[in-house]
N, C-alpha and C positions, 0 to 999 in steps of 0.2 A: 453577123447580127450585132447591133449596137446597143449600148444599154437601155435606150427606151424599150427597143423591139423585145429585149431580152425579160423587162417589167412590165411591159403589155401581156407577152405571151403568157407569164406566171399568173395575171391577174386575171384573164380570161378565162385560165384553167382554175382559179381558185371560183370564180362567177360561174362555171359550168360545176363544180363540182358542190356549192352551195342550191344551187338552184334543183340540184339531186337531190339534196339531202332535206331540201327545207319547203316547205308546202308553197308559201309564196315571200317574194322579196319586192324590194320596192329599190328604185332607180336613188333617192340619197341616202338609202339604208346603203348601199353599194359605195355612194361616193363618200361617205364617213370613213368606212370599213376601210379603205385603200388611199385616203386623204385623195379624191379626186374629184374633178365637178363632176357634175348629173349630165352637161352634155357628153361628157368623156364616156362616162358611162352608156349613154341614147349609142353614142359611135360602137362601143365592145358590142353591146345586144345585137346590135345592125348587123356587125362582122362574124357573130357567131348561127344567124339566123340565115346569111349567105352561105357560110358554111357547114349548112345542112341543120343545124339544131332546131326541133320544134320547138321552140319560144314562142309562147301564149303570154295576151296581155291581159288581164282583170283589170279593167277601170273604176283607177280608185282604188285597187290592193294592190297591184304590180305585176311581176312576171312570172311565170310557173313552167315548167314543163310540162310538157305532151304528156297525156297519161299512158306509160309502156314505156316511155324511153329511157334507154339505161345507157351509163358509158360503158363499152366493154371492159370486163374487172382484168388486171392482171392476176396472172395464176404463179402460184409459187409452189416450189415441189417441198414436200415435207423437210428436206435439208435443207434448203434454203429458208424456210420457216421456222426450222430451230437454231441455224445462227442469226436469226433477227429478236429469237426469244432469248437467247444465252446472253446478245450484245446489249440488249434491253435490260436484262437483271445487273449490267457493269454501270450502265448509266446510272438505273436508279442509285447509285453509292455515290453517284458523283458530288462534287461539293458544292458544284453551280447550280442553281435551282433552275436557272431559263433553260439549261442544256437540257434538263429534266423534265422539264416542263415539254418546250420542243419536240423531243423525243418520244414522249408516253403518247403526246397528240399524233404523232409522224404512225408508230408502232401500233395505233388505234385503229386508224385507215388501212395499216392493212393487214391485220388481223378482220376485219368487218369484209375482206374478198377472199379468205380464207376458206377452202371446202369446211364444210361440219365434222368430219373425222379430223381434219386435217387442226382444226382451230380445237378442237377435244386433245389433241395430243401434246397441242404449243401451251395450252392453257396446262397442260398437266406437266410438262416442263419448267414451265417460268415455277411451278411449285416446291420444283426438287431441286433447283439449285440455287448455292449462294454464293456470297463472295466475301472474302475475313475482312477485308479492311473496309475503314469506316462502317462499324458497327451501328455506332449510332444514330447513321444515316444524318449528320451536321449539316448546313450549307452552310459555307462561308462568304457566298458571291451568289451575284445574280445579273452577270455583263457579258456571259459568256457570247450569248447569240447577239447583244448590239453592234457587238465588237469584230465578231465574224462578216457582220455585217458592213460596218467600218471597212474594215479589212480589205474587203473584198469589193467593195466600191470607192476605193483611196479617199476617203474621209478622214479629216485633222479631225482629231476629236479631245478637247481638254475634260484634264483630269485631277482632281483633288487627291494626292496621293499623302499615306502618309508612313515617312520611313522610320522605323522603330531605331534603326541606327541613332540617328540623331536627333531621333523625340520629336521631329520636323515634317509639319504638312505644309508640303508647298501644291501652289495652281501649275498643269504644265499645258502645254497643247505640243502634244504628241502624232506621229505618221504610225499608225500600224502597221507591221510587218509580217509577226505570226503568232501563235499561239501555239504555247506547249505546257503540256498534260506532267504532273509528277504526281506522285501516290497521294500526296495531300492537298497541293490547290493548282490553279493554275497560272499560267505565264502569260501577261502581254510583251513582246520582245517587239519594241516602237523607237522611230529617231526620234529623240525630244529636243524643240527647238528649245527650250531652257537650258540643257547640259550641253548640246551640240555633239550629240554621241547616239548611238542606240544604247538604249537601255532595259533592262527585261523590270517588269511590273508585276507584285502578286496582285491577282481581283480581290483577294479578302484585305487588302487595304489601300482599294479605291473609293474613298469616302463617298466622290460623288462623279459622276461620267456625263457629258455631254456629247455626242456628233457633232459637230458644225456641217452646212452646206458645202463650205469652200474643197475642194480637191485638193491633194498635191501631186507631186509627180512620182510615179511609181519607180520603186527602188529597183535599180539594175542588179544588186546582187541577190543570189538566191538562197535558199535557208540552208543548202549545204557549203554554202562559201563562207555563211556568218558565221556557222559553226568549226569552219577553221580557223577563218581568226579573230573571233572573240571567244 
């Protein structure tokens, strides 16, 4: 599967699982949402109406669901719903707010297919536990997810960094590589075509982040080769 198939597939699942949730939608309420045209859109409704979805149209409001039709929920056994509440209380400390954000929304969805005993007990869990560091719940970033994003689609993406070392903010455009987690912020570890090196980045002092379009070519070493030798 290529990467379009791979952001088709996700967008039709997010188009089926709105169309759940939401009384009626409209065909460029959809291509906003997903930055895509309306006929892009006419194509996903086509493809998901072949495959079996009742999709009703209101002329003039938009598209609705069948009334009764539901996606099958996943069921999760009360263990696996308390390490999704215990991993949920780690995140909220985190220092990225998008991670946080991300996540409350992810742990939302499925807490809402949750039995009612079952969501009684996650709910009475997230209440008795805590975690000591960052008390004060700080963010010091908020790139975590563009950057995953980056990441994971080899996006050069420049960055306005600024090194306390040498009181120095310089422009870089950067290859992401990976992202590592310390008890207080996090790590971009990207080649920078400026230093001609990898170099590891904190997000609390990326003043400002861009994506770019362009690709580049995906690094052949892997994260446990950099961490030999670097």
């Amino acid at each position: 599967m290529n990467d379009n198939d791979t952001k088709r597939l996700s967008r039709l699942t997010a188009i089926l699982l709105q169309l759940q949730t939401k009384r009626l939608s409209t065909a460029s309420e959809f291509a906003k949402k997903f930055s895509v045209s309306a006929r892009t859109i006419y194509r996903d409704i086509k493809a998901l109406e072949q495959a079996g979805v009742p999709i009703l149209t209101e002329d003039g409001k938009g598209y609705t669901l069948m009334e009764g039709y539901k996606i099958p929920p996943v069921m999760f056994t009360e263990n696996e719903a308390n390490a999704l509440i215990t991993a949920e209380q780690l995140v909220l400390k985190n220092k990225d707010a998008s991670f946080v954000k991300d996540y409350s929304e992810a742990i939302n969805k499925v807490k809402s297919v949750l039995r009612q005993t079952t969501k009684d007990k996650a709910n009475l869990l997230s209440n008795r536990i805590a975690f000591a560091h960052n008390a004060t719940n700080d963010k010091t970033s908020n790139y975590l997810s563009i950057l995953q994003l980056a990441l994971t689609n080899y996006n050069l993406t420049k960055i306005k960094y600024h090194s306390p070392d040498d009181n120095e903010t310089t422009t870089r455009v950067v290859e992401p590589f990976a992202l590592l987690s310390t008890q207080e912020n996090w790590l971009l570890v990207a080649w920078c075509r400026l230093r001609k090196c990898f170099r590891a980045f904190r997000l609390d002092r990326i003043a400002e982040l861009n994506v770019l379009s362009e690709n580049f070519e995906p690094h052949k070493l892997t994260l446990q080769e950099y961490f030999s030798k670097f």
